[in-house]
C-alpha positions as CSV (number, residue, x, y, z in Angstrom):
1,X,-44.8,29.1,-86.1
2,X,-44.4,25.8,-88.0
3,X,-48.1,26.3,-89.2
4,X,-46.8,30.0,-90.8
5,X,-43.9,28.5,-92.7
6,X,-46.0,26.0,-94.2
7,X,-48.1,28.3,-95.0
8,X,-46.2,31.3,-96.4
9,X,-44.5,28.1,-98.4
10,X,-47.7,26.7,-100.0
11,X,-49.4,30.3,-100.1
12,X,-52.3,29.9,-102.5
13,X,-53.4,26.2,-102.3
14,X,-56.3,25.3,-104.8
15,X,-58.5,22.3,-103.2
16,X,-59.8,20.2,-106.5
17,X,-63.7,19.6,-106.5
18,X,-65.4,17.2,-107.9
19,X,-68.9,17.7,-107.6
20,X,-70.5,16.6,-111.1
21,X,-68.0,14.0,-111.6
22,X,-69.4,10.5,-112.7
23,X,-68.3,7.9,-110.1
24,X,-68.9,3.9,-109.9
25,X,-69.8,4.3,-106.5
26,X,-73.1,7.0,-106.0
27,X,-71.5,7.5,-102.4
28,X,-68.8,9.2,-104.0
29,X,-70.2,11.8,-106.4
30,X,-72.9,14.5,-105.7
31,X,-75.8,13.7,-108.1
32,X,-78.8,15.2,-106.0
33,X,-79.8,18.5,-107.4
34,X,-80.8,20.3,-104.3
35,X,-77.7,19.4,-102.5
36,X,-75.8,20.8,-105.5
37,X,-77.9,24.0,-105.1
38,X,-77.3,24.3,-101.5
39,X,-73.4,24.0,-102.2
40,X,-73.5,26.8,-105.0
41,X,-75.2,29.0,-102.5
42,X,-72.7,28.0,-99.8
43,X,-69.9,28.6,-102.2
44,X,-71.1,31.9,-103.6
45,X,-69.6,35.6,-102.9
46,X,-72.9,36.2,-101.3
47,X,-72.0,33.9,-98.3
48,X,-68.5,34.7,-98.2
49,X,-67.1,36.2,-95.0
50,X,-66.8,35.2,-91.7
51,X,-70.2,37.0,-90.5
52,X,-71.8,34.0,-92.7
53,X,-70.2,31.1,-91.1
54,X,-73.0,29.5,-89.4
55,X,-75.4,30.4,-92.3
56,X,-72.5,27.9,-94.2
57,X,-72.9,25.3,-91.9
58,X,-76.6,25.4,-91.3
59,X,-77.2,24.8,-95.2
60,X,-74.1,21.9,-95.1
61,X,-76.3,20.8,-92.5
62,X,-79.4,20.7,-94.4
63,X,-77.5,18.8,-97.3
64,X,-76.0,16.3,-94.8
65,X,-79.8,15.6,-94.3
66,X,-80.1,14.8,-97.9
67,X,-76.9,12.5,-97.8
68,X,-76.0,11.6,-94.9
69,X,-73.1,9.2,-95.8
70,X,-72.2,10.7,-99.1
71,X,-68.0,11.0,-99.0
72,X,-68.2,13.5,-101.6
73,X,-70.0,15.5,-99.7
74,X,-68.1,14.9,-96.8
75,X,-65.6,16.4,-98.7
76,X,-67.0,19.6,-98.7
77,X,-67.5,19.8,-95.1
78,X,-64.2,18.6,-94.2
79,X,-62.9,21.7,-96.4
80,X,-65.4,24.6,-94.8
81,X,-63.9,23.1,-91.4
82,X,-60.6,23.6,-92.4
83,X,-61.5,27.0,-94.1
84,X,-62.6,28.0,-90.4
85,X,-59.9,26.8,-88.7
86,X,-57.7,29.0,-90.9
87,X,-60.0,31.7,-89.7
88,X,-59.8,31.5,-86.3
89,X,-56.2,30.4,-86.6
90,X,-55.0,34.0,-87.0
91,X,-57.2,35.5,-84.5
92,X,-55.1,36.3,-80.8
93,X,-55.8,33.5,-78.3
94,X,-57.7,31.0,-80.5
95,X,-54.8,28.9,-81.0
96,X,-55.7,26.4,-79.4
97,X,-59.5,26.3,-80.5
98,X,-57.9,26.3,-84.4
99,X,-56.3,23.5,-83.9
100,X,-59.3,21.3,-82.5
101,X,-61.2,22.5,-85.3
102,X,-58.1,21.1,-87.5
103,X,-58.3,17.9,-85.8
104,X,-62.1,17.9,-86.8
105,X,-61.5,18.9,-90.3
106,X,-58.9,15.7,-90.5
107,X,-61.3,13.4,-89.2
108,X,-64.0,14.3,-91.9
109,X,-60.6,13.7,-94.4
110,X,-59.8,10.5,-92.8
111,X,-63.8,9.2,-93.3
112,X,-63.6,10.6,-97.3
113,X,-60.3,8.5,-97.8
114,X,-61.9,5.6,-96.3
115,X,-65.3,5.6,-97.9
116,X,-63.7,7.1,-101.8
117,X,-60.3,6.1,-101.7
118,X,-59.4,7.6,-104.9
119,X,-61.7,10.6,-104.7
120,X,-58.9,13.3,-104.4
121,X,-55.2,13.6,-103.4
122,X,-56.3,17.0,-101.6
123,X,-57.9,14.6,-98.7
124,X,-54.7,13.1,-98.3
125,X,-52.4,15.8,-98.6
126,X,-55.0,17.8,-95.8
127,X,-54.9,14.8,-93.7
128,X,-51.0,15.5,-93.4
129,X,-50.8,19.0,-93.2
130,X,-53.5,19.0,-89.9
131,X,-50.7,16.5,-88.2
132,X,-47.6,18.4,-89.5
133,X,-49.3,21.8,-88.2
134,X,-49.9,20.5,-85.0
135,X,-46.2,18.9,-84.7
136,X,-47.2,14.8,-85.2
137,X,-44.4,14.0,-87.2
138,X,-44.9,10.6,-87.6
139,X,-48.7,10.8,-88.3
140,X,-47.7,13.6,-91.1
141,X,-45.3,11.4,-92.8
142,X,-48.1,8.4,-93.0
143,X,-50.1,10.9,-94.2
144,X,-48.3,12.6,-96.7
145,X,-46.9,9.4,-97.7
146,X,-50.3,8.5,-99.2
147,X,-50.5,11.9,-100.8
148,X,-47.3,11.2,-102.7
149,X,-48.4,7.6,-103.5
150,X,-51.5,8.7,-104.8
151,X,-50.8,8.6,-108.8
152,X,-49.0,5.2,-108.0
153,X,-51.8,4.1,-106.4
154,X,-54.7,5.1,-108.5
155,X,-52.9,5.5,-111.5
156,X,-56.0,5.3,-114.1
157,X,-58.3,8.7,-112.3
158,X,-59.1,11.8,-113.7
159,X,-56.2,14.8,-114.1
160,X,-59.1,16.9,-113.0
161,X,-58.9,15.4,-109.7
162,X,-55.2,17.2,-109.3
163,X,-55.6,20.8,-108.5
164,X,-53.6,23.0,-110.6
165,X,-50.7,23.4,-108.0
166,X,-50.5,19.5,-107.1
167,X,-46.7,19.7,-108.4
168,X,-45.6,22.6,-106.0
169,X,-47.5,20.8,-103.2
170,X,-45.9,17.2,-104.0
171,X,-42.4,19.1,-104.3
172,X,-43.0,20.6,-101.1
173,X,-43.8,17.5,-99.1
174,X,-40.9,15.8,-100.6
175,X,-38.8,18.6,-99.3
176,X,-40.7,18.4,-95.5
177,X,-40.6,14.7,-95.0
178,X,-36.9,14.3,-93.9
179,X,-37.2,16.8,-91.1
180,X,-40.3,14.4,-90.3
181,X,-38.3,11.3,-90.2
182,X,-36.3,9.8,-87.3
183,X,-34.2,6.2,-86.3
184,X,-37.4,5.5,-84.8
185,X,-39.7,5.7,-87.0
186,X,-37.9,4.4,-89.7
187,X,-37.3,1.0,-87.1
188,X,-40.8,1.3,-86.3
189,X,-42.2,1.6,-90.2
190,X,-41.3,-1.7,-91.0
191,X,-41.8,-2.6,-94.4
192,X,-42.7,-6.1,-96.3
193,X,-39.3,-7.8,-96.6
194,X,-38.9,-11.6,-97.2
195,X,-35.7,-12.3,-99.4
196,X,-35.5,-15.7,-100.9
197,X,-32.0,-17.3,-102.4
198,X,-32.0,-17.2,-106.0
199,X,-32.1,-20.8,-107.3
200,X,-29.3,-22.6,-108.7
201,X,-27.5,-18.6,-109.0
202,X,-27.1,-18.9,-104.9
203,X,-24.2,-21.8,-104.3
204,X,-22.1,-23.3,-101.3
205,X,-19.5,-21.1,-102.9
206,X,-19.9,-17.8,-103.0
207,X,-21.6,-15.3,-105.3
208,X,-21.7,-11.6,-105.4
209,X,-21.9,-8.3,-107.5
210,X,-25.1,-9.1,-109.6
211,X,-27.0,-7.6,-112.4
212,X,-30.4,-8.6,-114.2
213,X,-30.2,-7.7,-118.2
214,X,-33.0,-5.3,-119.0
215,X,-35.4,-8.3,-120.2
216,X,-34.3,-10.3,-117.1
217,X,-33.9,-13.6,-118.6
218,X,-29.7,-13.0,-117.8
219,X,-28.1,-12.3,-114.8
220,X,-24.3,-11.9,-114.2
221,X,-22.2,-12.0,-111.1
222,X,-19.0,-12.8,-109.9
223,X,-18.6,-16.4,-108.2
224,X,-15.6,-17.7,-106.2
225,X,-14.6,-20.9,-107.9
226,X,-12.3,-23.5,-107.3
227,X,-9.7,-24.1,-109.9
228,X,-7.7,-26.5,-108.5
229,X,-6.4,-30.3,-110.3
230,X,-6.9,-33.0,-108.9
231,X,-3.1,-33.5,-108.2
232,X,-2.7,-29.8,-106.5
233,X,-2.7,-29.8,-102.9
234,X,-4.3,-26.6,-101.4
235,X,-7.2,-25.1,-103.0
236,X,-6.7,-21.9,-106.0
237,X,-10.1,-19.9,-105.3
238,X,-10.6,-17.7,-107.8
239,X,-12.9,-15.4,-108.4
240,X,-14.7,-16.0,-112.3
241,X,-17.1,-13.1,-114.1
242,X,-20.2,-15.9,-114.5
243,X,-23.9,-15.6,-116.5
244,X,-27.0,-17.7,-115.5
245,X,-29.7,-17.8,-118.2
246,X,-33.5,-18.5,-118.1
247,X,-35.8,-19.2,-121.1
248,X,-38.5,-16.4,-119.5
249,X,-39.2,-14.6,-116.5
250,X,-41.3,-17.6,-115.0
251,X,-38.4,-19.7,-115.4
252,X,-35.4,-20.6,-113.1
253,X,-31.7,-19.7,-113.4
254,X,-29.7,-22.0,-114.9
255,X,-26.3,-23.1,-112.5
256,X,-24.5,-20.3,-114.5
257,X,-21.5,-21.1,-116.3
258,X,-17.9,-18.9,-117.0
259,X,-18.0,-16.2,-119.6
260,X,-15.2,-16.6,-122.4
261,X,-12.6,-14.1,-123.5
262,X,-12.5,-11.4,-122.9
263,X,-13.3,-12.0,-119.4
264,X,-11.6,-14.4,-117.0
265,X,-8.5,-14.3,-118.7
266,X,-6.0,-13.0,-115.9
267,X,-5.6,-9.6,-117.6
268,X,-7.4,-8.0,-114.4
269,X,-7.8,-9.2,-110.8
270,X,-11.5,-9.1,-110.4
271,X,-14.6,-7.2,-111.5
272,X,-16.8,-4.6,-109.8
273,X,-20.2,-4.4,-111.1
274,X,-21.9,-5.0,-114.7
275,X,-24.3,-2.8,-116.8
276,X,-26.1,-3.8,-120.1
277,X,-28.0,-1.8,-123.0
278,X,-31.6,-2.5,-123.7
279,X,-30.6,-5.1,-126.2
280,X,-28.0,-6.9,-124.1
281,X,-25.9,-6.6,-126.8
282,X,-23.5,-3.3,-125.0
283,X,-21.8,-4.1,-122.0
284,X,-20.3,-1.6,-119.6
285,X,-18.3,-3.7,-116.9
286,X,-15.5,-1.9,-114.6
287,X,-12.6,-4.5,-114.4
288,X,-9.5,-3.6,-111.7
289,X,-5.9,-4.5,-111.2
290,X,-3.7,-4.1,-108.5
291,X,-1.4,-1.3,-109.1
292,X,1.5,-0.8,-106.9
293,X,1.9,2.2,-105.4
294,X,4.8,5.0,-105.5
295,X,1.8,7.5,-106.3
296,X,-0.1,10.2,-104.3
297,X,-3.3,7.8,-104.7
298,X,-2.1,4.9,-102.8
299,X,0.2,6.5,-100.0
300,X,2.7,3.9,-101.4
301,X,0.8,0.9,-100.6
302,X,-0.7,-1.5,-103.6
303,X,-4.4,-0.9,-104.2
304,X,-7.1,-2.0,-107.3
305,X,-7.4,0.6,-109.8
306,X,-10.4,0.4,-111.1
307,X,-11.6,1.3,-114.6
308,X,-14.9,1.2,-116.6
309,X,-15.0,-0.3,-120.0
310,X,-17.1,-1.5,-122.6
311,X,-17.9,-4.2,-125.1
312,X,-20.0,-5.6,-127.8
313,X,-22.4,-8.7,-128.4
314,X,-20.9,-9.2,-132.4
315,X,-21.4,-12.1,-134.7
316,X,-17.9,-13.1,-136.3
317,X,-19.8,-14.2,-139.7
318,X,-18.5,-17.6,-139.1
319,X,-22.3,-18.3,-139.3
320,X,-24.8,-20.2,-137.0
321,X,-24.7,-19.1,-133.7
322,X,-21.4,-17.2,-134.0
323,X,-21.4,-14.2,-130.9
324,X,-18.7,-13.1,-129.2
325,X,-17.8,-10.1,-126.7
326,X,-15.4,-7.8,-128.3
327,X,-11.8,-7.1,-126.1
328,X,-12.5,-4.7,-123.4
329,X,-12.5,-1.1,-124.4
330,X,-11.8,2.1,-121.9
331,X,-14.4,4.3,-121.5
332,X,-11.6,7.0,-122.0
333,X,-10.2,10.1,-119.5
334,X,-13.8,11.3,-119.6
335,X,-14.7,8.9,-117.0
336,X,-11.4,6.6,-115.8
337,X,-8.8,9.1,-113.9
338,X,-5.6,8.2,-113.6
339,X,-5.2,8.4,-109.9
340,X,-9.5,7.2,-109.2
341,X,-11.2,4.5,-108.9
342,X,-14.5,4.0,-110.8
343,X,-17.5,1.2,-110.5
344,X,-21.0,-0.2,-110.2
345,X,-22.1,1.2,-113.5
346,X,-25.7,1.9,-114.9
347,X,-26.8,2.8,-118.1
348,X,-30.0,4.5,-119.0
349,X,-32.6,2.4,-121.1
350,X,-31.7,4.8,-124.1
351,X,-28.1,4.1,-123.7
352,X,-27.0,7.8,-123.6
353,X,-26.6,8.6,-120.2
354,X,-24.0,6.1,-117.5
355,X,-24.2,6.5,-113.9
356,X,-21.2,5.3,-111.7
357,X,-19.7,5.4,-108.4
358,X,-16.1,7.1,-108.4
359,X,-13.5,7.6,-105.3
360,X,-11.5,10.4,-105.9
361,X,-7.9,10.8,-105.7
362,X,-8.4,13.4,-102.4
363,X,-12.1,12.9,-101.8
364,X,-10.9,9.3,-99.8
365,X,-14.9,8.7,-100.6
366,X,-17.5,7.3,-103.0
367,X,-20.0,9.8,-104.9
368,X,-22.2,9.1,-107.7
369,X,-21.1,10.6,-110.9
370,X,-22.8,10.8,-114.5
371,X,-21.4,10.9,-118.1
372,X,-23.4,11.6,-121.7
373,X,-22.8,10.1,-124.7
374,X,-21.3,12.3,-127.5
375,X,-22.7,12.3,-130.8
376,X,-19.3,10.4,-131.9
377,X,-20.4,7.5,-129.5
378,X,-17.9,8.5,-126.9
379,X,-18.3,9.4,-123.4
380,X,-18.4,12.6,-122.1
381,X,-16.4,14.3,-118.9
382,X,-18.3,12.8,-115.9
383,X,-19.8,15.3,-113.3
384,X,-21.0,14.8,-109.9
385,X,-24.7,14.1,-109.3
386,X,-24.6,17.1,-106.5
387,X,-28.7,17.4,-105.9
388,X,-27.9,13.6,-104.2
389,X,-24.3,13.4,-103.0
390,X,-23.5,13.9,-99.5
391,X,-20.3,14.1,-97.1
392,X,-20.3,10.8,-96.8
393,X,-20.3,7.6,-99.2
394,X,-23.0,7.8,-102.2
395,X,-22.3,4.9,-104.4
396,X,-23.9,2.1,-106.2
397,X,-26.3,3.5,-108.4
398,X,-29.1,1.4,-110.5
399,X,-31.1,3.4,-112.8
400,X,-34.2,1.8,-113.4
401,X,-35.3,1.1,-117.6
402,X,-38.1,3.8,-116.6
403,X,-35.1,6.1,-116.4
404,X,-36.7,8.0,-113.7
405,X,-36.1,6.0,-110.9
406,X,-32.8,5.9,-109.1
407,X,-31.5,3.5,-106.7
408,X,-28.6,4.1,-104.6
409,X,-26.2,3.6,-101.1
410,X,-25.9,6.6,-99.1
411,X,-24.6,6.8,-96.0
412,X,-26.6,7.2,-92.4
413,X,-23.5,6.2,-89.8
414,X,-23.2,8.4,-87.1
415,X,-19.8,9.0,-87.6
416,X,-21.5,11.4,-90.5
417,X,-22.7,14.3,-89.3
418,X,-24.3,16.0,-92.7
419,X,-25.6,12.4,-93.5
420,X,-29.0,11.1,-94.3
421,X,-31.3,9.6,-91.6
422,X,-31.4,5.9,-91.5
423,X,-31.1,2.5,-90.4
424,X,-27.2,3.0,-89.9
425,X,-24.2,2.4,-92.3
426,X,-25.0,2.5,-95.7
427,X,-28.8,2.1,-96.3
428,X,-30.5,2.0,-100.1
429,X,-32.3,4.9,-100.7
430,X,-34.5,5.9,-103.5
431,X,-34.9,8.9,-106.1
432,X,-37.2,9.8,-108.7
433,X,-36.8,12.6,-112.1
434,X,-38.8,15.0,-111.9
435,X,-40.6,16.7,-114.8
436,X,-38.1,19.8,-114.6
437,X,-35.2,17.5,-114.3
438,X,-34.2,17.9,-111.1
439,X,-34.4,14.9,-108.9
440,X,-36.6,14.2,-105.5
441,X,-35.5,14.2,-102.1
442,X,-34.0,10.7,-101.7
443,X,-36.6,8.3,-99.9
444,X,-34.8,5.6,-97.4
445,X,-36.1,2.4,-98.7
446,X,-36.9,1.3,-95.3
447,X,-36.2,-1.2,-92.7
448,X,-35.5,-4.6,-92.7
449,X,-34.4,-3.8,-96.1
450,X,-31.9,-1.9,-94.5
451,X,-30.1,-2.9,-91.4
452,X,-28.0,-1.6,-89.4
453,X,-24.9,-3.6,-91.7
454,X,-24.4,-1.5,-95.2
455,X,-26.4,-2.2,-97.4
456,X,-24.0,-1.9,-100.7
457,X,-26.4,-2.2,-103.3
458,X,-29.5,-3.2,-105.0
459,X,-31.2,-3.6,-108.2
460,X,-35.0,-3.9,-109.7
461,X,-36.6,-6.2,-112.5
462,X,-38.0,-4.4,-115.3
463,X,-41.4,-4.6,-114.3
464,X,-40.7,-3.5,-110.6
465,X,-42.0,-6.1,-108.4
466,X,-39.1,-7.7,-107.4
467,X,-35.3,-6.5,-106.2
468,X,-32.4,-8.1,-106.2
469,X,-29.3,-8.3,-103.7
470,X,-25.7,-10.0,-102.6
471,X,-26.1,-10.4,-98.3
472,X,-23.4,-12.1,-96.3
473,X,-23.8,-14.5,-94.1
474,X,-22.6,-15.2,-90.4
475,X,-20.3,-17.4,-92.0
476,X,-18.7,-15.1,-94.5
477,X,-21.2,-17.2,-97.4
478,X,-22.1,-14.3,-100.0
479,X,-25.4,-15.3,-101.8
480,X,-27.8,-13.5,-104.0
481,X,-31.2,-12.3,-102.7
482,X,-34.6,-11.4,-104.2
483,X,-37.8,-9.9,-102.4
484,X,-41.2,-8.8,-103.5
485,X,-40.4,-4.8,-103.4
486,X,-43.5,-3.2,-101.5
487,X,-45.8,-1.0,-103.6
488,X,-44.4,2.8,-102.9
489,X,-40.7,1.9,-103.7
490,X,-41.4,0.5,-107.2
491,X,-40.5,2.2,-110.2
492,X,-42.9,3.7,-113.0
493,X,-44.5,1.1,-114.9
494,X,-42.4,0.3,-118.1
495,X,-42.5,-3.1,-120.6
496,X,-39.5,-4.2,-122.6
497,X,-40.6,-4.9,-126.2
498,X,-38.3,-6.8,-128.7
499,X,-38.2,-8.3,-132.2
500,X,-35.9,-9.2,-134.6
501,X,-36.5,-7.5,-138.6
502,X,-35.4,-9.8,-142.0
503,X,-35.8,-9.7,-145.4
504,X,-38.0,-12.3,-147.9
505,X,-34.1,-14.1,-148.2
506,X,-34.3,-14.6,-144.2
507,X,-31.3,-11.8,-143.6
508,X,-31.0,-9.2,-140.8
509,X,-32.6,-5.6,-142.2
510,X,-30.0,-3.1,-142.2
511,X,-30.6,0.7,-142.0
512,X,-33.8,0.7,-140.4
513,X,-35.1,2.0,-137.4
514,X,-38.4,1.6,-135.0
515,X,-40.8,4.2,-134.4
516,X,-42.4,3.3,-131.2
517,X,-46.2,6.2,-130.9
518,X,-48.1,6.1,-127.7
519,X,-52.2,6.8,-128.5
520,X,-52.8,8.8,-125.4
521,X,-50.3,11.5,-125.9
522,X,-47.6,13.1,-128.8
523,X,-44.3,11.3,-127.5
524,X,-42.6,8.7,-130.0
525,X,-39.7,7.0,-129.7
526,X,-36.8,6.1,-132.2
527,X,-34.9,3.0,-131.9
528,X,-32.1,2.0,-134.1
529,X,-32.3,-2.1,-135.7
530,X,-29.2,-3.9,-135.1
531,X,-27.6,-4.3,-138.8
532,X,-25.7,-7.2,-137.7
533,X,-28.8,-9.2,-136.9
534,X,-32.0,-7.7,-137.5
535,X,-32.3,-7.3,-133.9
536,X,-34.1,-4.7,-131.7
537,X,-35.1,-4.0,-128.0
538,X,-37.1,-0.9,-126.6
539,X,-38.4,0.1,-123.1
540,X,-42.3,1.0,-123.4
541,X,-43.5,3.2,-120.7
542,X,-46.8,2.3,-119.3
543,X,-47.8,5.3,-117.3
544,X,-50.6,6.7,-119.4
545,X,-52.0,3.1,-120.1
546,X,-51.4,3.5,-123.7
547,X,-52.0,1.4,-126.4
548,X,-49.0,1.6,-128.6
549,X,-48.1,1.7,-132.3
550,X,-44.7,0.2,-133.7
551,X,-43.9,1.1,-136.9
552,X,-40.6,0.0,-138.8
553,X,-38.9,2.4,-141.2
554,X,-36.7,1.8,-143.7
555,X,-35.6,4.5,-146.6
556,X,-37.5,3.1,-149.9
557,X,-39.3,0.8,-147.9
558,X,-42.6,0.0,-146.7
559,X,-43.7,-1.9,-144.0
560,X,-47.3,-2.3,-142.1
561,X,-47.9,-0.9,-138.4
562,X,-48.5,-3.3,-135.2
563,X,-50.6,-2.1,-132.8
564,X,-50.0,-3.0,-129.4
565,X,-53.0,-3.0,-127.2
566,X,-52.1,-2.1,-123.5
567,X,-53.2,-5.5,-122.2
568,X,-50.4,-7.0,-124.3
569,X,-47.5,-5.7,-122.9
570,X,-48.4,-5.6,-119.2
């Protein structure tokens, strides 16, 4: 039964072939003309039909005999097997006889993926199905694990390798694996997980609710500080908005210092969570006060109401090194409700789409809402990202600058019956955009990333290798984390590129944009300077290991193209 709803699902399955395909290694491509005769034969309508099977494997044997430890070839055999296990699959009373020959058809797959890793997803994917057909869950989510992995893994082969319904099939398994997963497994998987203290950002004191800039050399948080005279005699700990700064990625964190007006200033009791543009120069922060309650919200009880805002990185025009953060401006009833609570923001790397967490005033629960930008510059009304939300908590977004690549909290407790499987409380878990704009079944990042504590949020550096968290001590100590984030969980492969544009009299170019062409396909990108001060900042994808063109334009102006090359901006 589970082999016929697989089936019926995946109906039509094309296996890719690569006979004539030129390979580094000759053990992986077929490049002996008799064997490719005796495979034509095998494949032609001539020797199609069951009453030809063993005149099909008598010739595979004869080419075997011509290659004996060709994986190419092996290949082949591993898909007549399979072909004949369908066969005898729906014939009464061979069940169990289909199923060995299965088992033999995912052995031949498991020899191709270790002698030509990279030879075809299909080996993978066939590897999977044999275990999820004969009901080894946790084999068929190793296996098809590595058949979703597979572009990540071998990112630079062939499109010819895909067969031409690789995306149904990939959509499919992402729908399947859940129903593969369990507690167990998931305890059992562990994944690479060492987290080190972020120096000089990590304190005795404590520090919490981070967030990396989009070129990573900034990170803010919120510190518990001690403002307290000398002549006082109890402490005044106070919670202060702070930024730590670095030079480059290879550098350290500086010890982080205070940030001015508008933050800090006692207008609101704390701050939940931080979200910058591409060009650090918009910042979306949610700031909350404690509002007293005589509303349906609160149940008459005081409470933080929490709103999102936003503000600018301006020079005055007092000269020299003259920035400031404009006051804090709401992101308007698109977004803030009167009677909700909204936080842990996350812009896209184009700046037009913000991702948030919001508590409703009946919900009593966190979900993960979205807003556009309007062609005015304001912010849309915020809907509910329903494809992820659950009946439980979904909440602290981070959208990756790929902007396909969405990490979240989503609960697992088992207090939540229509939750996702994991770890237990809230565990991170993982989403990716698909090409039709729907998003994939959320992945659980895994344990000991998650623990059986909630897990209330994580973030991702630019280039993907490392993440970045606030963990709590058995002392209460909140610190900030980072780990090497394993291989499958990382996000597409994307560069930040940035510049700054002035005129022969050494001022900031005004009006201009940058035109940002990719050589290997027809996508460009527009990016806006910063009139104020020349400035500019743009995400690069990396995908299609591109070289890339940028180009400024300017009406009545002319300026020369840069090329890129692709071992520049990786």
């Amino acid at each position: 039964m589970i082999r016929k709803a697989f089936i019926l699902f995946l109906s039509g399955i094309v296996f890719h072939t690569a006979l004539f395909a030129q390979e580094e290694d000759e053990d992986c491509t077929i490049n002996d003309k008799k064997v490719q005769k005796i495979l034509e034969k095998i494949k032609s309508e001539k020797m199609a039909g069951p009453e030809h099977l063993m005149d099909r494997y008598t010739l595979m044997a004869d080419a075997k005999k011509i290659l004996p430890d060709n994986g190419a070839l092996m290949y082949e055999m591993a898909r007549m097997v399979m072909d004949h296990a369908d066969q005898m699959y729906d014939q009464p009373g061979n069940t169990n006889k289909a199923l060995a020959k299965y088992g033999k058809a995912a052995e031949i797959f498991i020899q191709v993926t270790e002698m030509c890793p990279s030879y075809s997803p299909m080996a993978y994917y066939s590897v999977g199905y044999v275990y999820y057909i004969q009901d080894k869950k946790k084999e068929a989510q190793v296996w098809f694990d590595k058949f979703l992995n597979y572009e990540k893994r071998f990112p630079k082969e062939d499109r010819d390798k895909y067969p031409p319904n690789y995306k149904k099939l990939k959509s499919t398994v992402e729908e399947i694996l859940p129903s593969l997963q369990s507690k167990e497994m998931l305890l059992s998987d562990k994944k690479p997980f060492n987290p080190k203290k972020v120096v000089n950002v990590s304190t005795p004191t404590s520090e919490y609710l981070p967030m990396l800039s989009p070129d990573n050399e900034l990170i803010f948080y919120t510190r518990k500080v001690n403002k307290n005279t000398a002549a006082a005699v109890r402490s005044n700990i106070t919670e202060q908005f702070t930024v730590s700064q670095r030079p480059d990625w290879n550098s350290l964190f500086d010890n982080g210092n205070g940030l001015t007006a508008p933050f800090n200033t006692g207008d609101f009791d704390n701050y939940g969570g931080v979200t910058l543009s591409v060009d650090n120069k918009e910042m979306i922060i949610c700031a909350c006060k404690k509002t007293g309650g005589m509303d349906n919200f609160s149940g008459g009880e005081e409470y933080l109401n929490c709103d999102l805002f936003s503000t600018t990185y301006m020079r005055t025009g007092q000269g020299g090194n003259d920035y400031v953060w404009t006051e804090l401006k709401n992101l308007g009833p698109g977004i803030n409700g009167k009677n909700s609570w909204e936080a842990q923001p996350s812009l896209s790397a184009d700046g037009n789409t913000l991702y948030f967490a919001k508590l409703g005033q009946y919900t009593f629960k966190e979900d993960i809402y979205y807003s556009e930008r309007q062609p005015d510059g304001t912010w849309g009304m915020a809907k509910p990202m329903t494809e992820l939300n659950t009946k439980g908590r979904d909440k602290a977004p981070f959208l990756h600058q790929d902007s396909q690549t969405l990490y979240f909290a989503s609960d697992t407790g088992p207090e939540c019956e229509e939750c996702r499987l994991g770890v237990g409380g809230l565990d991170i878990f993982y989403s990716r955009l698909q090409d039709d704009g729907t998003w994939s079944t959320p992945v659980n990042i895994g344990y000991p990333i998650n623990s059986e504590q909630d897990e209330v949020g994580l973030f991702v550096s630019t280039d993907g290798y490392h993440a970045y968290f606030s963990s709590t001590d058995q002392m209460g100590q909140h610190d900030i984390y980072r780990f090497e984030l394993y291989p499958e969980a990382r996000p597409q492969k994307v560069a930040l590129i940035k510049g700054e544009l002035k005129d022969d009299n050494g001022k900031p170019v005004e009006n201009a944009t940058i035109e940002i062409a990719y050589s290997k396909n027809d996508e460009v990108q527009e990016i806006k300077v910063n009139g104020n001060d020349g400035k500019y900042a743009a995400i690069v994808n990396l995908k299609d290991d591109s070289d890339v063109m940028v180009t400024v334009k300017k009406k009545d102006h002319a300026f020369d193209s840069k090329i890129i090359a692709k071992e520049e901006i990786k």
